[in-house]
VEXRO-263048 format. One line per 4 residues: number of its first residue (from 1); their letters; for each residue x negated, y, z negated of C-alpha. Coordinates in Angstrom, 2 decimals. Layout:
# VEXRO-263048
NUM> a> X Y Z ~ ...;
This chain:
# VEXRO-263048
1> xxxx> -77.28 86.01 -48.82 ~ -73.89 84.70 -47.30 ~ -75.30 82.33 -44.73 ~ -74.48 80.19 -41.85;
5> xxxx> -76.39 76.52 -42.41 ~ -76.41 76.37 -38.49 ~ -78.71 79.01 -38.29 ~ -81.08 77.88 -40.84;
9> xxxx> -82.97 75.59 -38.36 ~ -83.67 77.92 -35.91 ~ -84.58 80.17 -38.32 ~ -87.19 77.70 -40.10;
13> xxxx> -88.32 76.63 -37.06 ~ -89.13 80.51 -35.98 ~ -90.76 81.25 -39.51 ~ -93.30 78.00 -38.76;
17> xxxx> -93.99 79.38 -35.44 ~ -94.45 83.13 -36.69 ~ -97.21 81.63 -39.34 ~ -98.73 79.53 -36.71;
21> xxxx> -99.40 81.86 -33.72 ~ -98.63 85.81 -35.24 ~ -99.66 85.65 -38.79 ~ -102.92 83.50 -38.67;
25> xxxx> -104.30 85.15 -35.67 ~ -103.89 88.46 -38.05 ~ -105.63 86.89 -41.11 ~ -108.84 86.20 -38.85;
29> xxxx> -109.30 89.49 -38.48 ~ -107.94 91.26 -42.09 ~ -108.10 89.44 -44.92 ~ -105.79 89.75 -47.93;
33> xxxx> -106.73 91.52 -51.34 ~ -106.06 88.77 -53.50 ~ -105.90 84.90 -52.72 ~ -103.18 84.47 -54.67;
37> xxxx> -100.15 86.98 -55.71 ~ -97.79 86.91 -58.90 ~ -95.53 88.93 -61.22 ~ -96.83 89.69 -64.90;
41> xxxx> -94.58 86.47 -65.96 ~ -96.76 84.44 -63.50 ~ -94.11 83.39 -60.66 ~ -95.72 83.28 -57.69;
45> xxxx> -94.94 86.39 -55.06 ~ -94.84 84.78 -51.10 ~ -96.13 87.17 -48.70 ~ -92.57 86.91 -47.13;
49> xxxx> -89.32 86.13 -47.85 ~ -86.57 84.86 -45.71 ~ -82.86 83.88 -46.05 ~ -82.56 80.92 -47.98;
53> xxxx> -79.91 78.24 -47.51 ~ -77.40 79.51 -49.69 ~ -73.11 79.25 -48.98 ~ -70.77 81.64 -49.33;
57> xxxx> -69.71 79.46 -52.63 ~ -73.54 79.60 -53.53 ~ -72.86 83.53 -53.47 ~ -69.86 83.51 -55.62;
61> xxxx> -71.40 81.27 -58.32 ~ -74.65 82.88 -58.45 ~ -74.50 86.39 -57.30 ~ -70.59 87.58 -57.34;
65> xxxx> -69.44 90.87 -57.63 ~ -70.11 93.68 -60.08 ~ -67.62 93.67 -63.10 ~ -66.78 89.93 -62.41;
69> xxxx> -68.40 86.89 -63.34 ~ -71.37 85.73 -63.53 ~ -71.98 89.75 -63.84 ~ -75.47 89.26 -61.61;
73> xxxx> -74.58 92.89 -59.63 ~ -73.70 94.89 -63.22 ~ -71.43 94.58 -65.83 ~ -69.26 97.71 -64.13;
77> xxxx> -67.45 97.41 -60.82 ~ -68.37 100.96 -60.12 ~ -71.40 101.47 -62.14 ~ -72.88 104.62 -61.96;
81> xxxx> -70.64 105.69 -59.25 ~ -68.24 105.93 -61.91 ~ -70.67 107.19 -64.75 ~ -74.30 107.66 -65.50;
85> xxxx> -75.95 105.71 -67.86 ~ -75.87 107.27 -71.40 ~ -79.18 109.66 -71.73 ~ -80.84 108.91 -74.98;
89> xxxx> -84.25 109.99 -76.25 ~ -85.20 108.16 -78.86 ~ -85.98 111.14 -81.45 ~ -86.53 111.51 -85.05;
93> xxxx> -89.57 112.52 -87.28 ~ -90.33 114.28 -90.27 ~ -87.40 115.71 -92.53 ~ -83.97 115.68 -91.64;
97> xxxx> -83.74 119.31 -91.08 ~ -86.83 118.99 -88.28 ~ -84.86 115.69 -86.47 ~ -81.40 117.78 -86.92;
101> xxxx> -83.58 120.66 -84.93 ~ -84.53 118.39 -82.25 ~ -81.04 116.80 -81.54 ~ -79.57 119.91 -81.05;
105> xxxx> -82.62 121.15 -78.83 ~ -81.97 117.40 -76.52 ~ -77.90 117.43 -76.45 ~ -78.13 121.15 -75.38;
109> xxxx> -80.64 120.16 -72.13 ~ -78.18 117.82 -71.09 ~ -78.77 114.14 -73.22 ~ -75.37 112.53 -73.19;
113> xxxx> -75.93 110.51 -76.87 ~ -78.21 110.08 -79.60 ~ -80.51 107.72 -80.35 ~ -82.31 108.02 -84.23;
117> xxxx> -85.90 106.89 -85.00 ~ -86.42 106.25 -88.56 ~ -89.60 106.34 -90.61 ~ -91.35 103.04 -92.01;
121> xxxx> -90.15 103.53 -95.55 ~ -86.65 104.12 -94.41 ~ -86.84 100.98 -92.10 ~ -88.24 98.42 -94.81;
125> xxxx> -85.98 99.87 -97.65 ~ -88.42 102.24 -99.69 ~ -87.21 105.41 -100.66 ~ -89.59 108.43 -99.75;
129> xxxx> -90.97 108.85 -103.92 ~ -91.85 105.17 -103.88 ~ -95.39 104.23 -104.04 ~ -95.71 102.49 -101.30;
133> xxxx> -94.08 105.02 -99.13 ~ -97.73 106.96 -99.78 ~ -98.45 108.64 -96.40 ~ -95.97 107.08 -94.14;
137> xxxx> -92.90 109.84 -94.99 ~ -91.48 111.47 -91.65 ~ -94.41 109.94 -89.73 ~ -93.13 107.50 -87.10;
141> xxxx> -89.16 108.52 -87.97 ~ -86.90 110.62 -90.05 ~ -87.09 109.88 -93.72 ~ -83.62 109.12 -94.95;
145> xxxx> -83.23 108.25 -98.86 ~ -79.23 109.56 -99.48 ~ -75.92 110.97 -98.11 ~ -77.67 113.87 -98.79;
149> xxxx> -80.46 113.43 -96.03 ~ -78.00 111.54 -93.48 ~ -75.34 114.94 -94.31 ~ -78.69 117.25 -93.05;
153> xxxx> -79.28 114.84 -90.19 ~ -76.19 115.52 -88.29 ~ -75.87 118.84 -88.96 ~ -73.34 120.94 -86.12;
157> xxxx> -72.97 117.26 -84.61 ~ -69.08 115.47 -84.21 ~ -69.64 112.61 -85.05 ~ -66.60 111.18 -83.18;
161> xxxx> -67.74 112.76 -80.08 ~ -71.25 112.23 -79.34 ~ -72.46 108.23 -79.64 ~ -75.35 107.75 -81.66;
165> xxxx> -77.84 104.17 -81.22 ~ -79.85 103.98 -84.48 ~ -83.12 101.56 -84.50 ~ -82.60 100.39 -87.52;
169> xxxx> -82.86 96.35 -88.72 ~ -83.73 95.55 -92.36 ~ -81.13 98.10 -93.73 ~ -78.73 98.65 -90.62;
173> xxxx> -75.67 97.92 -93.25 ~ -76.55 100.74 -95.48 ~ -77.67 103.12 -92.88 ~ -74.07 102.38 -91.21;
177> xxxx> -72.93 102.82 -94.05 ~ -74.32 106.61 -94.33 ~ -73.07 107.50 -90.99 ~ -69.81 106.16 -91.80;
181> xxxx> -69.53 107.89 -95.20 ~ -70.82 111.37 -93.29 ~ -68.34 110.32 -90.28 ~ -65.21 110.35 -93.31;
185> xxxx> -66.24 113.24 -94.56 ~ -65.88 115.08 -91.30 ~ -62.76 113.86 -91.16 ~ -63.24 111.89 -88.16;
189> xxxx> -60.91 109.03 -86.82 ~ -63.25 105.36 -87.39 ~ -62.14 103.98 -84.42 ~ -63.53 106.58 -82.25;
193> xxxx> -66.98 106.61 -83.84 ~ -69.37 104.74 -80.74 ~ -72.73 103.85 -80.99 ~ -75.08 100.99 -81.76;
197> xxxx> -77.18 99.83 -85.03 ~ -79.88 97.83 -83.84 ~ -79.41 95.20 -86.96 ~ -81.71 92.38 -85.25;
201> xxxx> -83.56 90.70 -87.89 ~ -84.89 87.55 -85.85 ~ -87.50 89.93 -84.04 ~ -88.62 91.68 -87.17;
205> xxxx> -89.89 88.23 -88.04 ~ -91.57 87.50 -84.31 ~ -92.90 90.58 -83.56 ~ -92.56 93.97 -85.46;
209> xxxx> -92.34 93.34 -89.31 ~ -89.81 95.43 -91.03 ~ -88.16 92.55 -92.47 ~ -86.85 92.43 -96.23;
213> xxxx> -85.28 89.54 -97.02 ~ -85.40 85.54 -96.43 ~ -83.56 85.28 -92.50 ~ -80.60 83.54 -94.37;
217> xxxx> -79.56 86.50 -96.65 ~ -80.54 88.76 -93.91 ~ -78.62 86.91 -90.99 ~ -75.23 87.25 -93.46;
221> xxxx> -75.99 90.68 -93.90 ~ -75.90 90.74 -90.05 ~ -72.03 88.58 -89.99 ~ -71.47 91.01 -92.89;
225> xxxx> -71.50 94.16 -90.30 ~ -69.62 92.39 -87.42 ~ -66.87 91.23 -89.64 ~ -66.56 94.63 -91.19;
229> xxxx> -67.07 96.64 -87.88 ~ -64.23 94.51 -85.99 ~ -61.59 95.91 -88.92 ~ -63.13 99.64 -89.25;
233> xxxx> -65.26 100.69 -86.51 ~ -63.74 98.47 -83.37 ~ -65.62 101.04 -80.63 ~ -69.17 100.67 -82.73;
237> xxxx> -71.69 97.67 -81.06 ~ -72.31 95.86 -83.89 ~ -76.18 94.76 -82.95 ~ -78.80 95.63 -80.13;
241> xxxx> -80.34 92.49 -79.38 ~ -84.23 93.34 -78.91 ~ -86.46 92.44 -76.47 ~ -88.45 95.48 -76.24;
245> xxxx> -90.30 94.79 -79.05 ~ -91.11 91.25 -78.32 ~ -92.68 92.55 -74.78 ~ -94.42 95.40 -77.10;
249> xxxx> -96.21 92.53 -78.99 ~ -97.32 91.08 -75.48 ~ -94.48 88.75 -74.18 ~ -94.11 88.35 -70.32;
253> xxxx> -90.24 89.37 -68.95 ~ -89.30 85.50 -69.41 ~ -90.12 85.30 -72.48 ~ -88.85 88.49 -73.48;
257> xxxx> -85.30 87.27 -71.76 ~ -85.43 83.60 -73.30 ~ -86.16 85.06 -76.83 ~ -84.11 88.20 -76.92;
261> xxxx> -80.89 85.30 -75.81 ~ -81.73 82.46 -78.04 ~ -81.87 84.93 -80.90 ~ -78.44 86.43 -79.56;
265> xxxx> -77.51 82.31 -79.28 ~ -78.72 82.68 -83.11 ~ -76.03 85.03 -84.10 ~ -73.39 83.85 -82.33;
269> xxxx> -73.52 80.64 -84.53 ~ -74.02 82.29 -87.25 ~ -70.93 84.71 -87.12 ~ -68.91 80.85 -86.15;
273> xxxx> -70.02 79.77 -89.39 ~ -69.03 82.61 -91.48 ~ -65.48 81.97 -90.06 ~ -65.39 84.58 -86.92;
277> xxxx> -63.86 83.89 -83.59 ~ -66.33 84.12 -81.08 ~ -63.71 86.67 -78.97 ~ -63.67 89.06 -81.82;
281> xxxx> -66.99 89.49 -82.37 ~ -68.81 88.96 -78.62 ~ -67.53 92.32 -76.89 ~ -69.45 94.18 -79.15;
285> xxxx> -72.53 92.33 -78.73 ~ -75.30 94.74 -76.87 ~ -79.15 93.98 -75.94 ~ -82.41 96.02 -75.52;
289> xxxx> -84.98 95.63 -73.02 ~ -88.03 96.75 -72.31 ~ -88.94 98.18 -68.70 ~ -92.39 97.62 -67.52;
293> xxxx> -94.18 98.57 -63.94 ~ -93.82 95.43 -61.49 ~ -90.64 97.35 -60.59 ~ -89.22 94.03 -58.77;
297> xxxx> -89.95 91.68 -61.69 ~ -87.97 94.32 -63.94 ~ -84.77 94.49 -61.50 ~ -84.58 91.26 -61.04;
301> xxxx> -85.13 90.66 -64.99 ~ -82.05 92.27 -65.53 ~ -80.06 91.05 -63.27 ~ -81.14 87.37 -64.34;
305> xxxx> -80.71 88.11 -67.94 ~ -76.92 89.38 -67.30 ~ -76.28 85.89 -65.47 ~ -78.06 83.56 -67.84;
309> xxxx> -75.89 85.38 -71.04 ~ -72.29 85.28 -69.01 ~ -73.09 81.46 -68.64 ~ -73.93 80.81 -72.27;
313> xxxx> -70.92 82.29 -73.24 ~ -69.02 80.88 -71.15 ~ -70.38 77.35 -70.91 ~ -71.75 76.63 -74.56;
317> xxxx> -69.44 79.18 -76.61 ~ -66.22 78.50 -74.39 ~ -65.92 82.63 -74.47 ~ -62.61 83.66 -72.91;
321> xxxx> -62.31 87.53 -73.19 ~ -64.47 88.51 -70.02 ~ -65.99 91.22 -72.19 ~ -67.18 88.60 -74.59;
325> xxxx> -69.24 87.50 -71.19 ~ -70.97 90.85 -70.56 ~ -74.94 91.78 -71.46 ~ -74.98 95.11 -71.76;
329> xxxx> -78.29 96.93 -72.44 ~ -80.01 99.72 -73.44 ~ -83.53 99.78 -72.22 ~ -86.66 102.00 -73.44;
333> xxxx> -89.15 102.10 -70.67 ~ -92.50 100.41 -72.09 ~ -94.39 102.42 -74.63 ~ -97.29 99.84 -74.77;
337> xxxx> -98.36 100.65 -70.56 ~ -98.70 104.36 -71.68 ~ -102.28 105.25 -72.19 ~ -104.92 107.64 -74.02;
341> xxxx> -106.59 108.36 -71.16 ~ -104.76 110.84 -68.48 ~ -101.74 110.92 -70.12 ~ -100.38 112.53 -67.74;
345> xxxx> -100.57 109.39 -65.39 ~ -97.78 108.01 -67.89 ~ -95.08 110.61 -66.07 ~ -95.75 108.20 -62.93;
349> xxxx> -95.32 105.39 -64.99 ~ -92.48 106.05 -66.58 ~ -90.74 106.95 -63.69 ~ -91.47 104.01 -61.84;
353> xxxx> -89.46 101.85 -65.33 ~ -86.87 104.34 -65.14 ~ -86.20 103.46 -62.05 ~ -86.38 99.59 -62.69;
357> xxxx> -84.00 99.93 -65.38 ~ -81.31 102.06 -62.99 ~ -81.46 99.41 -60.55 ~ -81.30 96.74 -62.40;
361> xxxx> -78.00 98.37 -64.27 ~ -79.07 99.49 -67.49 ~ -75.94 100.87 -69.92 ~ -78.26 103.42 -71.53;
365> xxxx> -81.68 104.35 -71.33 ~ -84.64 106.34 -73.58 ~ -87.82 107.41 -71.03 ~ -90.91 107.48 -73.00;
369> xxxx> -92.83 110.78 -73.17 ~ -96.11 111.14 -71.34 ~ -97.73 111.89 -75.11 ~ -96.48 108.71 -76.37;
373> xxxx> -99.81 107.10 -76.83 ~ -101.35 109.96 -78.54 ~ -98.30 111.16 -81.09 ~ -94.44 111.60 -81.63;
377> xxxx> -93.83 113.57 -78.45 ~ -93.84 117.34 -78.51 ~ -90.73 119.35 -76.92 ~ -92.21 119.80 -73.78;
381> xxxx> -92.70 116.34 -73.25 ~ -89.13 115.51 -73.90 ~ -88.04 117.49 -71.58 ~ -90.16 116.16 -69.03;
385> xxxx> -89.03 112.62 -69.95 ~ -85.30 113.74 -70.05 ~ -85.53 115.27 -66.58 ~ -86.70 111.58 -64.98;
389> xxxx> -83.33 110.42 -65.80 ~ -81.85 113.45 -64.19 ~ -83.92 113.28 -61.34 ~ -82.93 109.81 -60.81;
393> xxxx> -79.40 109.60 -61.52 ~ -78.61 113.29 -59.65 ~ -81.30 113.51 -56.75 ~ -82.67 110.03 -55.78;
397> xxxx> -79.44 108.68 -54.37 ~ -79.71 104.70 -55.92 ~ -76.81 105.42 -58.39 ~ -74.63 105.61 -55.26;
401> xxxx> -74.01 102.10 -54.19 ~ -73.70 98.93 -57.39 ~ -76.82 96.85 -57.07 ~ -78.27 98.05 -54.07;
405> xxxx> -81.21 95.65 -53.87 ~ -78.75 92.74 -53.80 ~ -79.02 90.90 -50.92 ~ -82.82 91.54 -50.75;
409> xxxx> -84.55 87.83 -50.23 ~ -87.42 89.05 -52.49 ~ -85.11 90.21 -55.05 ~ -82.48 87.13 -54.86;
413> xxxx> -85.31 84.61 -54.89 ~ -87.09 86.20 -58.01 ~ -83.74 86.91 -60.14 ~ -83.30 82.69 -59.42;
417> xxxx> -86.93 81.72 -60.49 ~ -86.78 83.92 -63.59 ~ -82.93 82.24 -64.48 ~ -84.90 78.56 -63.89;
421> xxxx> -87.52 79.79 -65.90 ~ -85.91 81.46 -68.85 ~ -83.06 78.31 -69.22 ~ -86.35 76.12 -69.54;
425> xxxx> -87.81 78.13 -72.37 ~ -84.32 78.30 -74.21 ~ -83.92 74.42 -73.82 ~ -87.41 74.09 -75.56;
429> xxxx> -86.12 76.53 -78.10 ~ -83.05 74.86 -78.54 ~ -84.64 71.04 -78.97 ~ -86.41 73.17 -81.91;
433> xxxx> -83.27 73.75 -83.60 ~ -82.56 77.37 -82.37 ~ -84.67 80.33 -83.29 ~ -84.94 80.78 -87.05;
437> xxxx> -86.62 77.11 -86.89 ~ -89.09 78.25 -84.19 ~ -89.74 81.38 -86.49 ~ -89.92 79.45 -89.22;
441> xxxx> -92.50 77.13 -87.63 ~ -94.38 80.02 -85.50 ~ -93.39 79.33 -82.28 ~ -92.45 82.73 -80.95;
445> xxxx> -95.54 84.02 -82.48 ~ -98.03 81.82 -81.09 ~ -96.67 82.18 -77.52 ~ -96.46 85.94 -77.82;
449> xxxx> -100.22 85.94 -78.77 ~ -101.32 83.84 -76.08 ~ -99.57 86.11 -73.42 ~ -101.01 89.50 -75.23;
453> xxxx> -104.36 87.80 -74.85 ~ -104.22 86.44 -71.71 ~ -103.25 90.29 -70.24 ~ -106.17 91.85 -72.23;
457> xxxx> -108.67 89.03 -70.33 ~ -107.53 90.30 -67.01 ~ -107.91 94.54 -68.11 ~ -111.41 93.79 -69.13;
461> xxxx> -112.38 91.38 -66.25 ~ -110.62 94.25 -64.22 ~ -108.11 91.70 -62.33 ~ -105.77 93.78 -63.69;
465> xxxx> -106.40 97.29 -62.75 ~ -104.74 100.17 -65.83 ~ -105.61 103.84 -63.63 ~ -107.59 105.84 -65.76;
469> xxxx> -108.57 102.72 -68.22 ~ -110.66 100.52 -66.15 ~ -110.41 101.92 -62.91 ~ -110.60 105.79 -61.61;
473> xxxx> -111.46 106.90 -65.16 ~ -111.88 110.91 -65.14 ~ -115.03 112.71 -66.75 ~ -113.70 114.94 -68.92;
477> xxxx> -110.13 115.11 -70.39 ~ -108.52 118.47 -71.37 ~ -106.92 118.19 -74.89 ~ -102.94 117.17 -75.47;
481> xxxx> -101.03 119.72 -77.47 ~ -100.08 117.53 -80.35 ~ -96.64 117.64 -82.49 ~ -97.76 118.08 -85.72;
485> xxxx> -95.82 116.19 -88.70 ~ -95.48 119.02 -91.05 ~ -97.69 117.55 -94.41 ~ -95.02 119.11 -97.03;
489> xxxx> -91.89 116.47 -95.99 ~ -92.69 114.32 -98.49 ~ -93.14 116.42 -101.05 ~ -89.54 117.57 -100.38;
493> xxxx> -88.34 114.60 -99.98 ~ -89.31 113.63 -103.82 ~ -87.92 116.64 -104.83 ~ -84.43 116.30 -102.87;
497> xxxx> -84.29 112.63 -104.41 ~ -84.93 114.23 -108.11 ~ -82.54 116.55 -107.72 ~ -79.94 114.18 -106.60;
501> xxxx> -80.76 111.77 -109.50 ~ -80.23 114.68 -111.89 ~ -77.38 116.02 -110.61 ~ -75.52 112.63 -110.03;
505> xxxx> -73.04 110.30 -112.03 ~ -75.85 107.73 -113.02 ~ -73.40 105.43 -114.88 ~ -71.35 105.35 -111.80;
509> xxxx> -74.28 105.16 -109.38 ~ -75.88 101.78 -111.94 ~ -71.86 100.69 -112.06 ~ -71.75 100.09 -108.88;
513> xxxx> -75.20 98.37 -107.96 ~ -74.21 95.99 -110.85 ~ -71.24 94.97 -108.13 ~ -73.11 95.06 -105.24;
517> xxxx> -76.20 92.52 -106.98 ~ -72.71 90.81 -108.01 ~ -71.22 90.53 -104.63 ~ -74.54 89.49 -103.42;
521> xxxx> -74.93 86.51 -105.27 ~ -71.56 85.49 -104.09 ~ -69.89 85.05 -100.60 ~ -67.88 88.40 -100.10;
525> xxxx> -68.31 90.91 -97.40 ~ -71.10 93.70 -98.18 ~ -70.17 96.53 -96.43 ~ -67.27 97.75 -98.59;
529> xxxx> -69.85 97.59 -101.82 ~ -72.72 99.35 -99.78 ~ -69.98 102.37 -98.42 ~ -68.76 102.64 -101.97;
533> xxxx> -72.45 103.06 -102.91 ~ -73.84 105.14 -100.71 ~ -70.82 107.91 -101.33 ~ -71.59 107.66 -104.96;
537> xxxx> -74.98 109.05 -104.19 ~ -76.97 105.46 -104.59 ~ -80.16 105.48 -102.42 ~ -81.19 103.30 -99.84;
541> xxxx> -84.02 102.03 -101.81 ~ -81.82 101.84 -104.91 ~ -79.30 99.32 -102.68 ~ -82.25 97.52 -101.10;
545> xxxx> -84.09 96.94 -104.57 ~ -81.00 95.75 -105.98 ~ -80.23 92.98 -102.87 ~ -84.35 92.61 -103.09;
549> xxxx> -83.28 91.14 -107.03 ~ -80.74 89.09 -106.02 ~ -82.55 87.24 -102.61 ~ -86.44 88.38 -102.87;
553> xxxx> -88.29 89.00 -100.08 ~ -89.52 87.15 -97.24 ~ -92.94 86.58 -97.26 ~ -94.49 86.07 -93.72;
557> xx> -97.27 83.51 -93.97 ~ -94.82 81.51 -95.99;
């Protein structure tokens, strides 16, 4: 991209005369597919790109080097020539016992950290002998009530060597708090436990649902953890900021960058308010992204989205620790491309947003299983899905050299129009008020539909083609071999939980929820209350009901 302005004449003039006499006398004779080309976020695509007029200061503002500012070529200045990304399938389901099973089966065929799916209940703060947990225990997750369940969980597993990401918003705090309780009574060191709790609220309320409480409660909840975390767990990232799900609802990649970062703007002013310094919180920031098929649109996502988030920080939150300046992300490759239909067609999919995320510099990464679409994914399946990493990082040879599309006018020119386009959408955001007010007022949700709706238009009209959906559909389908959610989980789940309310100090267990709905009507840090809760046996729905007192809960159409 480093180039000489003295040859940018001569080259414009040979790119006129290359249109004019070589590439029109060709379009006489073969027309093109389409009359117009564009990524899934709309930008346009050029049938060619050439080098644009940038200086060698244009190049050290914009594109850098890896580990340095503005972090466009990775976050690393080895990257994977150093280290893979961490290896995490994104596993869970059913009892603890069946999730502990499956952990064991994934770290022993070579997965490098964990990565915990929890069931509904668990999620929105219900434990599994609630009624409204009817017929959703173990389903999408592992059903965790107690220290009890978290204890059978991580069975055989140091904690303090093995780094665990848990998807986990509404209760992140408590569930921390579990894994910090079962981490103590290991006998493990805090500052070496690693790992992530997902803990982002904002896009429960734009585009998945497992919120609780009102977004003010919940965001201190949120400050609660990164407070606490900086004293006792300085090596744990204190909150995955999501996109993936706000590009599962139906967002295009800009909006799933301008989103995911004004709702990471969102928490940085709120941990400023509660008192933090914005270098003692920021290093521990991480994100989550989605990975979809136009493979270039994805790299150059990525690499935009690290640039744009080293610039806020810099520019608008006067960051000064250079880690404070870093997006990294853990990207899940996108389960809502992954069809019915041939599901084996989702292997080549999958592969193809495995491979987006490696060259775009992902920090960890979960491939979906070809099954996704149909059921949890059997063991087979996960194996399959584990061995595309491999493949990739070990045999394909793009984890040798750091960004090694840089450079590429295609790729350069996209990664600019996304930044352009993403800092528009965050200025809009911003003249809103920031993104609780554009919750608040719909905004998110309204855009999101339009761009789910817009896709679906072009799969019916078949603009866009989906193989094996509306194009090259097959006759007949052999079956899937199905994991099977074994129908007696919840039934052991209600007994586990009425054996650990008869065998528990209740005083001390209803002592100690008296401080916590205490604590929570005043201003000091949560955490402490919730550890001392959870390792006196409280539940997760007992600690949830008792904040659900004390704030209510949010109700959506509000």
């Amino acid at each position: 991209m480093s180039q000489n302005r003295s040859k940018i004449s001569p080259l414009k003039s040979a790119f006129a005369e290359w249109k004019t006499e070589t590439l029109s006398k060709f379009l006489q004779k073969v027309k093109e597919r389409r009359g117009i080309f564009s990524t899934d976020s709309d930008i346009p695509v050029e049938r060619l790109y050439v080098p644009e007029s940038h200086t060698e200061a244009d190049y050290l503002e914009q594109i850098g080097f890896p580990g340095e500012y503005p972090f466009t070529r990775g976050v690393y200045p080895t990257m994977y020539r150093g280290r893979f990304w961490t290896m995490r399938q994104y596993a869970g389901f059913g009892s603890a016992e069946e999730s502990n099973q499956r952990y064991h089966y994934l770290l022993n065929q070579g997965q490098t950290g964990l990565s915990v799916a929890f069931d509904l209940p668990t999620q929105i703060g219900y434990d599994s002998d609630h009624p409204l947990a009817e017929g959703e225990v173990g389903k999408v997750g592992v059903a965790i009530c107690s220290l009890a369940d978290m204890e059978v969980l991580f069975k055989g597993i140091k904690l303090d060597q093995v780094s665990t990401s848990m998807t986990i918003n509404a209760t992140a705090g408590t569930l921390l708090a579990l894994y910090v309780a079962i981490a103590k009574k290991q006998g493990a060191e805090l500052g070496k436990l690693s790992g992530t709790i997902q803990n982002d609220i904002l896009k429960e309320y734009i585009a998945r649902g497992t919120y609780i409480y009102p977004p003010k409660p919940s965001m201190r909840l949120i400050t609660d953890v990164f407070a606490w975390c900086k004293e006792n767990l300085p090596a744990w990232n204190t909150i995955s900021i999501s996109g993936y799900h706000i590009r599962e609802a139906g967002s295009t990649a800009v909006q799933e960058v301008a989103f995911t970062l004004s709702n990471g703007i969102a928490y940085v002013k709120a941990a400023l308010d509660a008192g933090l310094e914005v270098d003692q919180f920021a290093p521990r920031l991480a994100f989550f992204f989605n990975s979809h098929n136009n493979l270039f649109e994805e790299i150059a996502k990525f690499r935009a989205a690290r640039r744009i988030w080293a610039k806020i920080m810099k520019n608008r939150f006067e960051a000064r620790n250079p880690r404070s300046l870093m997006l990294r992300f853990h990207t899940q490759t996108a389960g809502s491309t992954l069809t019915a239909q041939q599901p084996d067609n989702n292997v080549i999919r999958v592969t193809m947003q495995a491979l987006a995320a490696a060259l775009g510099g992902t920090q960890s990464l979960h491939t979906n299983s070809r099954d996704e679409a149909l059921g949890l994914p059997t063991e087979d399946s996960a194996q399959i899905a584990l061995r595309t990493q491999q493949i990739i990082a070990h045999e394909s040879g793009v984890t040798d050299t750091v960004d090694p599309l840089a450079g590429s006018y295609f790729i350069e020119e996209l990664t600019d129009q996304i930044e352009r386009k993403v800092e528009e959408l965050i200025d809009k955001i911003d003249a809103m008020g920031g993104s609780v007010q554009g919750i608040e007022q719909g905004i998110f949700q309204r855009e999101i539909a339009a761009s789910a709706y817009q896709t679906q238009k072009e799969i019916e009209s078949e603009d866009k083609i989906v193989v094996g959906v509306n194009a090259f559909k097959a006759e007949a389908e052999s079956p899937q071999e199905m994991l099977e959610i074994n129908p007696q989980v919840a039934a052991s789940q209600r007994l586990r939980l009425a054996k650990l309310r008869a065998e528990r100090d209740n005083s001390s267990v209803n002592q100690i929820l008296t401080k916590l709905m205490t604590a929570a009507k005043g201003s000091e840090n949560l955490m402490p209350v919730i550890l001392e809760a959870v390792e006196r046996h409280a539940t997760l729905g007992e600690i949830s009901d008792s904040l659900r007192q004390v704030w209510g809960e949010y109700q959506g159409d509000n």
